[in-house]
mmCIF file of the N, C-alpha and C atoms, coordinates in Angstrom:
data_MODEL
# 
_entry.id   MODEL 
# 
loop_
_atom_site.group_PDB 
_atom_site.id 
_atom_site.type_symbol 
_atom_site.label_atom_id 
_atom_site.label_alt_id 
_atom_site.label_comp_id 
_atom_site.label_asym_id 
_atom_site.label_entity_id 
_atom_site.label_seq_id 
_atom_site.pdbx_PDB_ins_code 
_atom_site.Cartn_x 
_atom_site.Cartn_y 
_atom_site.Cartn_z 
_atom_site.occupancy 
_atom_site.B_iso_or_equiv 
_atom_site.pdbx_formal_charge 
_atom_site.auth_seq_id 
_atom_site.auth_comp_id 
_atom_site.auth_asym_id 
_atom_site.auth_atom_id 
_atom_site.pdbx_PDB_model_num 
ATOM 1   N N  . UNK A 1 1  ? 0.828   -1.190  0.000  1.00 0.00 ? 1  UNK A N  1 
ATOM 2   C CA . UNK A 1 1  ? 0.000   0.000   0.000  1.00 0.00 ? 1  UNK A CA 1 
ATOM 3   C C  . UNK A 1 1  ? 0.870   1.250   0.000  1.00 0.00 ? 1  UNK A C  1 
ATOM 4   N N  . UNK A 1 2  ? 0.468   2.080   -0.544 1.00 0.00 ? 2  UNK A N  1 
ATOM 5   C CA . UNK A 1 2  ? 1.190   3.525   -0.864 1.00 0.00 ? 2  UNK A CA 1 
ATOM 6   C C  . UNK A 1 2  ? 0.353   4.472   0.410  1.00 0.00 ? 2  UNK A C  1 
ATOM 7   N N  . UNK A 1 3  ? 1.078   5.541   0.598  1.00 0.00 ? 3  UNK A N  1 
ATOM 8   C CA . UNK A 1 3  ? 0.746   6.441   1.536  1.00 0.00 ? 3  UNK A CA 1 
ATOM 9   C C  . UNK A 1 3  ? -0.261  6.910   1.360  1.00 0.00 ? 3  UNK A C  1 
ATOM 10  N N  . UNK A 1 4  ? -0.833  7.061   -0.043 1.00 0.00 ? 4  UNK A N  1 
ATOM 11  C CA . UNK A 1 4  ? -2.091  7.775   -0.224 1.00 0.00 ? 4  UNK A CA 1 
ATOM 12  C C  . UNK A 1 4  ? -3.187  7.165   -0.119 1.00 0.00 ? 4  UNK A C  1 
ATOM 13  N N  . UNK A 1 5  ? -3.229  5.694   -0.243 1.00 0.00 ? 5  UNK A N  1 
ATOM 14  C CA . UNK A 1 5  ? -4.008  5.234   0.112  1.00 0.00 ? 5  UNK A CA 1 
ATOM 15  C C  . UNK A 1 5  ? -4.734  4.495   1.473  1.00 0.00 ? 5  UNK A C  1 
ATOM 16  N N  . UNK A 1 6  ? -3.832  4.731   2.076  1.00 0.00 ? 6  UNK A N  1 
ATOM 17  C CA . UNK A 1 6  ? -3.544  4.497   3.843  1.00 0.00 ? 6  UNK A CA 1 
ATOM 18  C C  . UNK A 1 6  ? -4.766  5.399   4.179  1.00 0.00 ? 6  UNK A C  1 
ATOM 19  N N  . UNK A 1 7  ? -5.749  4.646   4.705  1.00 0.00 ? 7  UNK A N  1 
ATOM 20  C CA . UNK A 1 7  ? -6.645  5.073   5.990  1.00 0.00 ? 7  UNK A CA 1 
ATOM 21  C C  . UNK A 1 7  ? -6.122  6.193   6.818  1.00 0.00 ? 7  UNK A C  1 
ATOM 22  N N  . UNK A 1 8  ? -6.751  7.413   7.354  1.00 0.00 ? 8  UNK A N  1 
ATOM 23  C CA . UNK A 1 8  ? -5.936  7.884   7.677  1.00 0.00 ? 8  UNK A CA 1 
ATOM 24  C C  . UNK A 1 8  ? -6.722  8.003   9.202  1.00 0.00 ? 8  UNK A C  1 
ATOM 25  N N  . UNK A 1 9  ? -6.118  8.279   10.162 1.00 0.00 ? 9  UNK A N  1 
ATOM 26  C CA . UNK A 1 9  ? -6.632  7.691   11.367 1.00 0.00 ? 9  UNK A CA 1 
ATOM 27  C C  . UNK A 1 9  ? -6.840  8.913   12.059 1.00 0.00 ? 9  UNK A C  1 
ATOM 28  N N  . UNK A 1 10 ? -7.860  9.812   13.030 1.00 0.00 ? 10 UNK A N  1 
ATOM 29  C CA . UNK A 1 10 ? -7.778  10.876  13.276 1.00 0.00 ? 10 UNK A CA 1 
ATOM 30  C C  . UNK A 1 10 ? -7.644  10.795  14.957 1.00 0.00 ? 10 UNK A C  1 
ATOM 31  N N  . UNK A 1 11 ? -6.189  11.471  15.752 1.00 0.00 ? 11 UNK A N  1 
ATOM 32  C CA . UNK A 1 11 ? -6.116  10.995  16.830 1.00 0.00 ? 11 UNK A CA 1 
ATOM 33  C C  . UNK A 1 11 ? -7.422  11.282  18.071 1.00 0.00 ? 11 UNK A C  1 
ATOM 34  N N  . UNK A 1 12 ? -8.035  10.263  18.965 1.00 0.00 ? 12 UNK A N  1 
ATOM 35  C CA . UNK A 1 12 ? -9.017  10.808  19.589 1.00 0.00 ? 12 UNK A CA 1 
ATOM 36  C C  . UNK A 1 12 ? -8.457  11.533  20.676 1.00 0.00 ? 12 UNK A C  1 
ATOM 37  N N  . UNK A 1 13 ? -9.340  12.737  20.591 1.00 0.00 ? 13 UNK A N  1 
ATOM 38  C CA . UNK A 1 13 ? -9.239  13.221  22.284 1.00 0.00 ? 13 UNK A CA 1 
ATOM 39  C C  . UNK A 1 13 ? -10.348 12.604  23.736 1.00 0.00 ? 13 UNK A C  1 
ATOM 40  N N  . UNK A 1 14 ? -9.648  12.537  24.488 1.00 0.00 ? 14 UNK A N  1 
ATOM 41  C CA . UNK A 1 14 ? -10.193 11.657  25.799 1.00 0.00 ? 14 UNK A CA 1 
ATOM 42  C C  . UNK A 1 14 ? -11.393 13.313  26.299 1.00 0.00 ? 14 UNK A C  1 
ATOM 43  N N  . UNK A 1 15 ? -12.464 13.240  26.800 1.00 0.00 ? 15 UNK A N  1 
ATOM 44  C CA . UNK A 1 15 ? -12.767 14.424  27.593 1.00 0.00 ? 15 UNK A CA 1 
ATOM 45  C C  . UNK A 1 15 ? -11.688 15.345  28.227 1.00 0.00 ? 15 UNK A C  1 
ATOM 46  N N  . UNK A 1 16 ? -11.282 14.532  28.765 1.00 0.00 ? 16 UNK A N  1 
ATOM 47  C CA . UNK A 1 16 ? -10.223 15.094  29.719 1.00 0.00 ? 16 UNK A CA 1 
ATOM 48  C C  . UNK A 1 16 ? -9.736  15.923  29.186 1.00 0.00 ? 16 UNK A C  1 
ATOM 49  N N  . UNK A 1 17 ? -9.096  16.210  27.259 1.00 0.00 ? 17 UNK A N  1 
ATOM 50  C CA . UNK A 1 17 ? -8.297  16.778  27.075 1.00 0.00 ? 17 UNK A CA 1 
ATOM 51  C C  . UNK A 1 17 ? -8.970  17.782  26.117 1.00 0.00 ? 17 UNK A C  1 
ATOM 52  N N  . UNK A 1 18 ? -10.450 17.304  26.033 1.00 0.00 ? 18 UNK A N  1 
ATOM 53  C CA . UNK A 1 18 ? -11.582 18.622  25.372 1.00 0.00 ? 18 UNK A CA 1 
ATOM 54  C C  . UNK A 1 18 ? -11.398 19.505  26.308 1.00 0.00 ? 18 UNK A C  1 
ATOM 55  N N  . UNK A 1 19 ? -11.709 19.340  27.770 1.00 0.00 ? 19 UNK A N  1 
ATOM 56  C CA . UNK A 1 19 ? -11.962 20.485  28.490 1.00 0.00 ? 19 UNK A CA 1 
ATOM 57  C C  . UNK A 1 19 ? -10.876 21.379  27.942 1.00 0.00 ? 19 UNK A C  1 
ATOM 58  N N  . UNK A 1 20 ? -11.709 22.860  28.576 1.00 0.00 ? 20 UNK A N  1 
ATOM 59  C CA . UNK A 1 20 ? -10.880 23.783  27.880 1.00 0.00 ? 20 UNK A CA 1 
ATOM 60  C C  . UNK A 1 20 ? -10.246 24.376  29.867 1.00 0.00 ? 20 UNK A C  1 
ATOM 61  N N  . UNK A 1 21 ? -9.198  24.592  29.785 1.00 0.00 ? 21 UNK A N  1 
ATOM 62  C CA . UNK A 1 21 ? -8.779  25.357  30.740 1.00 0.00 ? 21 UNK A CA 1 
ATOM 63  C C  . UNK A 1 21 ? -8.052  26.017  30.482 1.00 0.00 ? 21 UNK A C  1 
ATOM 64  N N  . UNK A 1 22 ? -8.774  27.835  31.027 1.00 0.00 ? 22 UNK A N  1 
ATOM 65  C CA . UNK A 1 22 ? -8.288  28.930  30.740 1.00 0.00 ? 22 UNK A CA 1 
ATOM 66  C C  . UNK A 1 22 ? -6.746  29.062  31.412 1.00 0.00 ? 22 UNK A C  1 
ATOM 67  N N  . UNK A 1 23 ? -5.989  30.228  30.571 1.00 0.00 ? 23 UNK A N  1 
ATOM 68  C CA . UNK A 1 23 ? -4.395  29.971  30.585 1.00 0.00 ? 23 UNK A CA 1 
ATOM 69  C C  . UNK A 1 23 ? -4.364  31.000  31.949 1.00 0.00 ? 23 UNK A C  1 
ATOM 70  N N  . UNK A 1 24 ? -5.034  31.824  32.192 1.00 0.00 ? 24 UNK A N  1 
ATOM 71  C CA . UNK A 1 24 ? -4.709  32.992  33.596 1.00 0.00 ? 24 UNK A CA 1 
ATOM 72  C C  . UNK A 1 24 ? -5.788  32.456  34.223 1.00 0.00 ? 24 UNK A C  1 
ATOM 73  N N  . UNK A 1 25 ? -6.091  32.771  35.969 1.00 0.00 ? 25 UNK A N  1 
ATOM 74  C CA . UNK A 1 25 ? -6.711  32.331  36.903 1.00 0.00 ? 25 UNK A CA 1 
ATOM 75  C C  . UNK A 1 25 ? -8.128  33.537  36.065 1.00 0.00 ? 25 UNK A C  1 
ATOM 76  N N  . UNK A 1 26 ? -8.965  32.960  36.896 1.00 0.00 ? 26 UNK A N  1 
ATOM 77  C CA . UNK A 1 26 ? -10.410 33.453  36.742 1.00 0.00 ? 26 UNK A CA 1 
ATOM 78  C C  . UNK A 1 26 ? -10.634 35.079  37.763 1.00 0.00 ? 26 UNK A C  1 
ATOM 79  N N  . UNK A 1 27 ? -9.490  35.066  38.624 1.00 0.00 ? 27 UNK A N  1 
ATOM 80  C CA . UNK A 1 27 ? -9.779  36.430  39.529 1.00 0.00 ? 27 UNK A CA 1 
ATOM 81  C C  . UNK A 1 27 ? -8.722  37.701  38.900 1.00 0.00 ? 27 UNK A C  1 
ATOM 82  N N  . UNK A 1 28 ? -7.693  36.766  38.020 1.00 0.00 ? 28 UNK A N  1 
ATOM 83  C CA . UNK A 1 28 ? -7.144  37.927  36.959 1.00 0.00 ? 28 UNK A CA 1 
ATOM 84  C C  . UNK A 1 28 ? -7.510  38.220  35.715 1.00 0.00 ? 28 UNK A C  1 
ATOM 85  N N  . UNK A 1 29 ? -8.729  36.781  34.968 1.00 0.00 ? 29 UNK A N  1 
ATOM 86  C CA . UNK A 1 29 ? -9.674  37.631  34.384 1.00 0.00 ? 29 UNK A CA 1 
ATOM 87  C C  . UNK A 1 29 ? -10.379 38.884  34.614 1.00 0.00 ? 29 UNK A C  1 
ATOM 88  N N  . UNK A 1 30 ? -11.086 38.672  35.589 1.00 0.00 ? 30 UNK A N  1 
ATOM 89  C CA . UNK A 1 30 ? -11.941 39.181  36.001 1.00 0.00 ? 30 UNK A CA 1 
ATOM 90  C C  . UNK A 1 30 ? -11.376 41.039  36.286 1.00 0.00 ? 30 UNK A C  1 
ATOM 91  N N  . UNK A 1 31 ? -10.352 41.076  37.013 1.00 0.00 ? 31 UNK A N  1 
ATOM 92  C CA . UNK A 1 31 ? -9.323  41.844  36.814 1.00 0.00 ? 31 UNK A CA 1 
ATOM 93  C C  . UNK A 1 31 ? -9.342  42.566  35.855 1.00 0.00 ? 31 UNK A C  1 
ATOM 94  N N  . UNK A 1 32 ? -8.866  42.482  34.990 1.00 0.00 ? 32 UNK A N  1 
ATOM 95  C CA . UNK A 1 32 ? -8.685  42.457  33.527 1.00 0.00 ? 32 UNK A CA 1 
ATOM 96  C C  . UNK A 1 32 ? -9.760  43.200  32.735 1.00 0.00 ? 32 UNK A C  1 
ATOM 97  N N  . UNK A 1 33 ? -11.204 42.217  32.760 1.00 0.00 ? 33 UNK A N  1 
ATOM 98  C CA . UNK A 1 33 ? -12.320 42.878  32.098 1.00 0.00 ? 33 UNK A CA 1 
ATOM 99  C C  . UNK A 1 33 ? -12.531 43.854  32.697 1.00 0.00 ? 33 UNK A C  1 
ATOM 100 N N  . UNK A 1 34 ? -12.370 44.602  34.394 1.00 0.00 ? 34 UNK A N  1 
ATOM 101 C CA . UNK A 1 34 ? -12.665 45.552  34.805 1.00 0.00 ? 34 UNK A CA 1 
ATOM 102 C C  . UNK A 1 34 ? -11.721 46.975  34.637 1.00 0.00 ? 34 UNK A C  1 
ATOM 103 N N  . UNK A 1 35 ? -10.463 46.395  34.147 1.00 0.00 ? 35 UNK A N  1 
ATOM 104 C CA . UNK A 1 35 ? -9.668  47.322  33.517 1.00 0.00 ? 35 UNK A CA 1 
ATOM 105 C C  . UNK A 1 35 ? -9.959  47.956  32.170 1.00 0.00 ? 35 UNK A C  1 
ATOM 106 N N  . UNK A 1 36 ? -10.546 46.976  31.320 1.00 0.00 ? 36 UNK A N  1 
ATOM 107 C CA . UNK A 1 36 ? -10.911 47.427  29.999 1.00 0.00 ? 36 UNK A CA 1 
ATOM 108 C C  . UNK A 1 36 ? -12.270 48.260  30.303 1.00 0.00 ? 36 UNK A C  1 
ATOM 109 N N  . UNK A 1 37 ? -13.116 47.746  31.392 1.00 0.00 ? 37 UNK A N  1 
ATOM 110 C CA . UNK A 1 37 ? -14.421 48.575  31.575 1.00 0.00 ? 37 UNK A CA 1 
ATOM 111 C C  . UNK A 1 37 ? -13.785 50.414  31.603 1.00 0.00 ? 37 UNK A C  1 
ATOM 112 N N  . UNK A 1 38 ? -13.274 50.412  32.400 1.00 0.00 ? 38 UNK A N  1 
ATOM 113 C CA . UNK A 1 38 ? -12.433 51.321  33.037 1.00 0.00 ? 38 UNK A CA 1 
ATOM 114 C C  . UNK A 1 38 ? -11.897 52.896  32.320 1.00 0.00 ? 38 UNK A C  1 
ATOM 115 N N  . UNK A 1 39 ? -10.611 51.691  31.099 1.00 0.00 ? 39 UNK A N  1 
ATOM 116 C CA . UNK A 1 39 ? -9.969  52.506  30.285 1.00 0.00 ? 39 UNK A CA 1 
ATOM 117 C C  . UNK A 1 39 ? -11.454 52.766  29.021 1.00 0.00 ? 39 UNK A C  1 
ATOM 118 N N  . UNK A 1 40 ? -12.288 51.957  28.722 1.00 0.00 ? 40 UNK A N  1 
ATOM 119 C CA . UNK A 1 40 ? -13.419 52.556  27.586 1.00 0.00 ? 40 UNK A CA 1 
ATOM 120 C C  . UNK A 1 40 ? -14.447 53.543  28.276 1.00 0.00 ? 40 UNK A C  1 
ATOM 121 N N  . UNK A 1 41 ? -14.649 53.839  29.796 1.00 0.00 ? 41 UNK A N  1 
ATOM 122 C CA . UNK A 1 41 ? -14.724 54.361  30.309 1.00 0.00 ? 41 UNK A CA 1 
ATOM 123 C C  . UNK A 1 41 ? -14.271 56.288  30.553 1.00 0.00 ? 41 UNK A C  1 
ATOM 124 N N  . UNK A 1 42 ? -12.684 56.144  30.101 1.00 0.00 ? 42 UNK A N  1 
ATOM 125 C CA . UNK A 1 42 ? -11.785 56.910  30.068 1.00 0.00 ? 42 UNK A CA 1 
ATOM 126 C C  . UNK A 1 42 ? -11.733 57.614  28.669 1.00 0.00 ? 42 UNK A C  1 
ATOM 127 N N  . UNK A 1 43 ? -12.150 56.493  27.592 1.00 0.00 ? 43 UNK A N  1 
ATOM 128 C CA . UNK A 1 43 ? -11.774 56.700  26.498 1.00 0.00 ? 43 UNK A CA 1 
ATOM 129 C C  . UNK A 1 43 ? -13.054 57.887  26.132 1.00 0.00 ? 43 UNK A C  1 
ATOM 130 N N  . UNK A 1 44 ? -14.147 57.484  26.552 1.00 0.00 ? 44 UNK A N  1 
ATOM 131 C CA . UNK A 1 44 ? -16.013 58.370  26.204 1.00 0.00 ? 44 UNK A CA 1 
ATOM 132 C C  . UNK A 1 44 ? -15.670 59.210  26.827 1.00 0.00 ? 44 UNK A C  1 
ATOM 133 N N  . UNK A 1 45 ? -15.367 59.900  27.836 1.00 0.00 ? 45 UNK A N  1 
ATOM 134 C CA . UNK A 1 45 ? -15.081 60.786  28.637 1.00 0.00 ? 45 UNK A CA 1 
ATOM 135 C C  . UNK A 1 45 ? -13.544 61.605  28.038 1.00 0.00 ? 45 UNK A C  1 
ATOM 136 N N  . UNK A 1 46 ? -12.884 61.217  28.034 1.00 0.00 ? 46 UNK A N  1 
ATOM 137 C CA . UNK A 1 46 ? -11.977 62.311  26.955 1.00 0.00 ? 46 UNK A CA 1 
ATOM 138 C C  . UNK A 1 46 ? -12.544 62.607  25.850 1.00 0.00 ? 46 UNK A C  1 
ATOM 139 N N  . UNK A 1 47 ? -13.625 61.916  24.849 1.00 0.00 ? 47 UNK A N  1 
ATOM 140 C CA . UNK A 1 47 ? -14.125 62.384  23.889 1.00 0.00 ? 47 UNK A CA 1 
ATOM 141 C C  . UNK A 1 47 ? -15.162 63.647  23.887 1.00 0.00 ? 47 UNK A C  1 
ATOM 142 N N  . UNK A 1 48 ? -15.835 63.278  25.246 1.00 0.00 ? 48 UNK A N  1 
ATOM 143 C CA . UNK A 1 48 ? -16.882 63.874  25.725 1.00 0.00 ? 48 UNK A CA 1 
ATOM 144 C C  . UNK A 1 48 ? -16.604 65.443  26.016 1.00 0.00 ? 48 UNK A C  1 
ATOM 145 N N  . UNK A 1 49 ? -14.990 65.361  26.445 1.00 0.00 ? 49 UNK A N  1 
ATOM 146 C CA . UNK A 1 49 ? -14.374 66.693  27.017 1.00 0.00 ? 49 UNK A CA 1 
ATOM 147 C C  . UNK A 1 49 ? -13.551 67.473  25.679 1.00 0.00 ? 49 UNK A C  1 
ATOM 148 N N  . UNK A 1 50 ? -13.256 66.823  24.868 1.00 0.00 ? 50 UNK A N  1 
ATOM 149 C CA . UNK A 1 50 ? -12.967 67.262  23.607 1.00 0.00 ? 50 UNK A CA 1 
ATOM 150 C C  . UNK A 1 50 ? -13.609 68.055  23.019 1.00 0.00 ? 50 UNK A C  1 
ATOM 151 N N  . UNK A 1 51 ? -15.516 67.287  22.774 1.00 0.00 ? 51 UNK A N  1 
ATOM 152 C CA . UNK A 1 51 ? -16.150 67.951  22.325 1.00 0.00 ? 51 UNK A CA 1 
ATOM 153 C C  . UNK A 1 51 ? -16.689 69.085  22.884 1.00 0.00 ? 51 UNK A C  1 
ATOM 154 N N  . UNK A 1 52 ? -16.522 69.130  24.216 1.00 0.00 ? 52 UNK A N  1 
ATOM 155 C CA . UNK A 1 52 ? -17.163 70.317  24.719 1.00 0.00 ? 52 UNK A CA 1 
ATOM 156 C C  . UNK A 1 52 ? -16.349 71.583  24.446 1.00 0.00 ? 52 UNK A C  1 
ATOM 157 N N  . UNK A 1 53 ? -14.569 71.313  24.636 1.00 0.00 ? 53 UNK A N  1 
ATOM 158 C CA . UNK A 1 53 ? -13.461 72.216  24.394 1.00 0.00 ? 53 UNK A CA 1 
ATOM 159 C C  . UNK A 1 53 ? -13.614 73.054  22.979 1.00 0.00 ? 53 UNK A C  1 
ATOM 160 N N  . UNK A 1 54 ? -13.990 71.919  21.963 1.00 0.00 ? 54 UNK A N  1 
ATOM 161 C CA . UNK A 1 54 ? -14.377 71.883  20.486 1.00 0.00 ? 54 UNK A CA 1 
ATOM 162 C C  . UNK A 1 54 ? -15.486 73.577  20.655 1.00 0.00 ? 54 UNK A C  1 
ATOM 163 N N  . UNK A 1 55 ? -16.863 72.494  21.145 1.00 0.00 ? 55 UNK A N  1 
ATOM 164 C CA . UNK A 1 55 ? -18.123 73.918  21.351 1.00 0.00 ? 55 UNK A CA 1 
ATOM 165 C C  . UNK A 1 55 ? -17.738 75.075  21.644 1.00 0.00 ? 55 UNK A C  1 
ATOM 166 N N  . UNK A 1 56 ? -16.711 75.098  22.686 1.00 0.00 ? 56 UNK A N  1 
ATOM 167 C CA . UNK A 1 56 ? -16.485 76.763  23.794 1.00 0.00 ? 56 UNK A CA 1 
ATOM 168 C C  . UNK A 1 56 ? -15.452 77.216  22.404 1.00 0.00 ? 56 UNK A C  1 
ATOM 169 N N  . UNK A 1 57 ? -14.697 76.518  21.834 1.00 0.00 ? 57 UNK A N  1 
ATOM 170 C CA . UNK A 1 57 ? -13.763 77.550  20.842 1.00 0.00 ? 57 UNK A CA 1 
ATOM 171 C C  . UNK A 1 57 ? -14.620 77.920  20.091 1.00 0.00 ? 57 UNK A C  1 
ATOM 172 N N  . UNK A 1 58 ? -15.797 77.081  19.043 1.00 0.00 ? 58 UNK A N  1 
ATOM 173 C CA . UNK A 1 58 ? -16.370 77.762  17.880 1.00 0.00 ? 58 UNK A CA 1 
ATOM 174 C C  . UNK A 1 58 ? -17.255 79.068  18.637 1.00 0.00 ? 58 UNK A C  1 
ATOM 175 N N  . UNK A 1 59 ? -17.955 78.476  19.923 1.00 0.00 ? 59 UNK A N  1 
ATOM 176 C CA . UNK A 1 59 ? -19.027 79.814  20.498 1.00 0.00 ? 59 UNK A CA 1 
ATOM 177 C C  . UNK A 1 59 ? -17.805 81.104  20.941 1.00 0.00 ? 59 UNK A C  1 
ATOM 178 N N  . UNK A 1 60 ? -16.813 81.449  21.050 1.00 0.00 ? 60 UNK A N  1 
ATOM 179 C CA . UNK A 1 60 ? -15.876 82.071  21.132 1.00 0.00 ? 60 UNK A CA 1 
ATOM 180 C C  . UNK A 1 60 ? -15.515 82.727  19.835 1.00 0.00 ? 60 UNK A C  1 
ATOM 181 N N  . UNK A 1 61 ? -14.864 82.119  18.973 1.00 0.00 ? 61 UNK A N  1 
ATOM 182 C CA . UNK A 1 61 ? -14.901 82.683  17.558 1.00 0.00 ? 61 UNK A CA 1 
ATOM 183 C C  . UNK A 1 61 ? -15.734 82.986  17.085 1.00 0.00 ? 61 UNK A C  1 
ATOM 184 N N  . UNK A 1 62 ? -17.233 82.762  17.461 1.00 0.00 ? 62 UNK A N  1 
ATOM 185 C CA . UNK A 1 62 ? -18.026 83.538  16.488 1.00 0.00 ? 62 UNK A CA 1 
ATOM 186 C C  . UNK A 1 62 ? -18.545 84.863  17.141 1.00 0.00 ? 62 UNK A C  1 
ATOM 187 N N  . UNK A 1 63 ? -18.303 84.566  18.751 1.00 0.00 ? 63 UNK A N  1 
ATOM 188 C CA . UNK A 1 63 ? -18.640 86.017  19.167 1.00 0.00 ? 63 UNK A CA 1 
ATOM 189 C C  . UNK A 1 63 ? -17.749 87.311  19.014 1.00 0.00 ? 63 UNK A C  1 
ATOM 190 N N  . UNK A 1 64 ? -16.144 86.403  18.918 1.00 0.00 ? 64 UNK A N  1 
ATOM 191 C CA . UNK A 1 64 ? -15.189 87.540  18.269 1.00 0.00 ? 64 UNK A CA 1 
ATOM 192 C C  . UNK A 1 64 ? -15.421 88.422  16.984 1.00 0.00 ? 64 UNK A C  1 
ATOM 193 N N  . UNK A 1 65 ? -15.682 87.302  15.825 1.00 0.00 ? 65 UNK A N  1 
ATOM 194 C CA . UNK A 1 65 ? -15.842 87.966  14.910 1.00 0.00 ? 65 UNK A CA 1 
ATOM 195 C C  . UNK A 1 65 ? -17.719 88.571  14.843 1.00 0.00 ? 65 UNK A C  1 
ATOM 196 N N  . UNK A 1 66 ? -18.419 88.532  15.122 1.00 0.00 ? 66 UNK A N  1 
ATOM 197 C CA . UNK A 1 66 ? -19.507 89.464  15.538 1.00 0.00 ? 66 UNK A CA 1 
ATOM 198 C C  . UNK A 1 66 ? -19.194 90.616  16.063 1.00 0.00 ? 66 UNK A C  1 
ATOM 199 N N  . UNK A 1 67 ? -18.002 90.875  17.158 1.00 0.00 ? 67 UNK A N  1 
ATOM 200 C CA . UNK A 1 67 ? -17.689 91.640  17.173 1.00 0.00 ? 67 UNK A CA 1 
ATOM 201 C C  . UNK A 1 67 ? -17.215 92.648  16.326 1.00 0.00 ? 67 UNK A C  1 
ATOM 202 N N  . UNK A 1 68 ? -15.877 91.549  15.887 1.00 0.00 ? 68 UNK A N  1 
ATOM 203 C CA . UNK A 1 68 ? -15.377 92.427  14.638 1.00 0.00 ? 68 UNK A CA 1 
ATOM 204 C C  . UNK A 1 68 ? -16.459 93.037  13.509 1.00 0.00 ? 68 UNK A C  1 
ATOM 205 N N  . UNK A 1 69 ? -17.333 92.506  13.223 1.00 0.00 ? 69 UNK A N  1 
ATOM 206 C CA . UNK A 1 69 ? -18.169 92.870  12.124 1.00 0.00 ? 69 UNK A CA 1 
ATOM 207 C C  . UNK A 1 69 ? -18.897 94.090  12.939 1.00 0.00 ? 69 UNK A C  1 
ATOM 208 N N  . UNK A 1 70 ? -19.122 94.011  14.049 1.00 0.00 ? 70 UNK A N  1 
ATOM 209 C CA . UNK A 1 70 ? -19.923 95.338  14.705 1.00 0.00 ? 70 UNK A CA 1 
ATOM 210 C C  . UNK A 1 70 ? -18.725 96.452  14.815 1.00 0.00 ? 70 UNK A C  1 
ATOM 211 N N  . UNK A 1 71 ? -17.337 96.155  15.210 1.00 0.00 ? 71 UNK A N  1 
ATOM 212 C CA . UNK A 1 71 ? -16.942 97.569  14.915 1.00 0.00 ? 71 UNK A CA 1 
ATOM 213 C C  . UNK A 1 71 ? -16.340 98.003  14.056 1.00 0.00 ? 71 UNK A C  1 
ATOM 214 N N  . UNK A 1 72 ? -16.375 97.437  12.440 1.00 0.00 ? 72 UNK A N  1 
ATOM 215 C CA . UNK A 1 72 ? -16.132 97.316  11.534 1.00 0.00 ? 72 UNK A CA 1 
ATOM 216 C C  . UNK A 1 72 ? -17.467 98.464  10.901 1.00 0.00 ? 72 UNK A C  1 
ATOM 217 N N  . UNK A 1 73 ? -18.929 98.128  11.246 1.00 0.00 ? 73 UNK A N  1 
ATOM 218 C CA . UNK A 1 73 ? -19.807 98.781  10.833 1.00 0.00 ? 73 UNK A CA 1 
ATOM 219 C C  . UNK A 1 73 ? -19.701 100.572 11.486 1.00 0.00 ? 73 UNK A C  1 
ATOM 220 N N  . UNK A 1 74 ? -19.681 100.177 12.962 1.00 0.00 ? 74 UNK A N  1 
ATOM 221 C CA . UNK A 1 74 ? -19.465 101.944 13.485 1.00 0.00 ? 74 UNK A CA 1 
ATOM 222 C C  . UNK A 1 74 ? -18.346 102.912 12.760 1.00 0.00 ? 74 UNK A C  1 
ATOM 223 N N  . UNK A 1 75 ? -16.889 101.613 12.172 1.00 0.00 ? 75 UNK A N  1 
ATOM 224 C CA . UNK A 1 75 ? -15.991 103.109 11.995 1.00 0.00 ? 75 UNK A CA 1 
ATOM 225 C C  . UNK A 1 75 ? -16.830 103.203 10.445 1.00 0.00 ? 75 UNK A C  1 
# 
């Protein structure tokens, strides 16, 4: 018989070696997901403060130049 025609045998796994066991403990998961809660947490909230920084410059520039256009009209 040639190799290609050889049965090919697929090794079994016992249960034992289905189970899955996670590679870090379950209390440094846990850890972990509360860090990511945390930093996405951090992340909405710098955006949040961005945009507000964003608002106060445009409401600023437009009251400047309103200005300018008002004493632009008196001289």
């Amino acid at each position: 018989m040639s190799l290609k025609t050889q049965p090919r045998n697929k090794p079994r796994l016992s249960a034992f070696e289905k189970t899955y066991i996670p590679v870090s403990p379950a209390g440094l998961a846990r850890t972990h997901r509360i860090i990511r809660i945390k930093h996405g947490k951090e992340i909405q909230f710098m955006k949040i403060c961005s945009q507000i920084r964003l608002g106060d410059f445009k409401t600023k520039r437009s009251d400047n130049q309103r200005e300018e256009r008002r004493l632009k009209r008196l001289n």
